[in-house]
C-alpha positions as CSV (number, residue, x, y, z in Angstrom):
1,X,5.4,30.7,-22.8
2,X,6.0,28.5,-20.1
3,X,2.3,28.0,-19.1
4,X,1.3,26.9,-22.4
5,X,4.3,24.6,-22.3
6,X,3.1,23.3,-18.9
7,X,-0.4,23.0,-20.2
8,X,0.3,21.2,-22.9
9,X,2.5,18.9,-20.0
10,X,-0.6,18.6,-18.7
11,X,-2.8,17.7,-21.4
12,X,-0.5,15.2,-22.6
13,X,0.0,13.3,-19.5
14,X,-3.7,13.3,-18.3
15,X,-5.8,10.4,-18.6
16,X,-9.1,11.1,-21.0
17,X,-11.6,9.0,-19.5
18,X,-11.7,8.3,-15.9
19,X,-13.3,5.6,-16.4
20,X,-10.0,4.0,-18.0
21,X,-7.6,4.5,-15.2
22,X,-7.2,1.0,-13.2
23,X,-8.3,1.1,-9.9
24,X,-6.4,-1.0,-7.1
25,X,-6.9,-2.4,-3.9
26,X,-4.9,0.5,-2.4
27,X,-2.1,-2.0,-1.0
28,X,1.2,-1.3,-1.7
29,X,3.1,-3.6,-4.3
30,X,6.1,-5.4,-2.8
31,X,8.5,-7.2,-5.1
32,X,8.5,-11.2,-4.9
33,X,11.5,-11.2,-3.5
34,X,10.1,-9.4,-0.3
35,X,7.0,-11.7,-0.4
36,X,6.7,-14.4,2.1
37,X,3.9,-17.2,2.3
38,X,2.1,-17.6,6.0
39,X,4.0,-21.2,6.1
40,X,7.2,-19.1,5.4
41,X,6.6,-16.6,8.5
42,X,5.5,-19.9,11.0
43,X,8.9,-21.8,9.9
44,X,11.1,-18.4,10.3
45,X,9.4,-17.6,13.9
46,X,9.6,-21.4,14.7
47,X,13.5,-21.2,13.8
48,X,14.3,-18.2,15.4
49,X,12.6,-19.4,18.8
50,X,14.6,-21.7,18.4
51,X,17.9,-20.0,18.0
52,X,17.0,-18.2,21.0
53,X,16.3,-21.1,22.7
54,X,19.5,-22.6,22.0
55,X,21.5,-19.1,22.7
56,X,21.9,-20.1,26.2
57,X,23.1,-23.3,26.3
58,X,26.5,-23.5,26.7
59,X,29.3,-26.1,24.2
């Protein structure tokens, strides 16, 4: 009983045609939130070398 149960399961969740699953680039999928432009990277290294910079300057 539960191996006809499971092969429905599987029948019901597998795809007919391959040739209708979507292929991707293989590159996982971040959320926008976690996106960041190239300019966005420069200005954050550029801001922390500055912090850093400015770290050991005393008041």
């Amino acid at each position: 009983m539960a191996r006809g149960l499971l092969a429905r399961l599987r029948a019901w969740i597998a795809v007919e045609d391959p040739e209708e699953r979507i292929v991707g680039s293989g590159d996982p999928i971040t959320s926008p939130q976690h996106r960041r432009s190239p300019d966005a990277e420069r200005e954050l290294e550029r801001l922390e070398d500055a912090a850093d910079e400015n770290r050991g300057e005393g008041p």
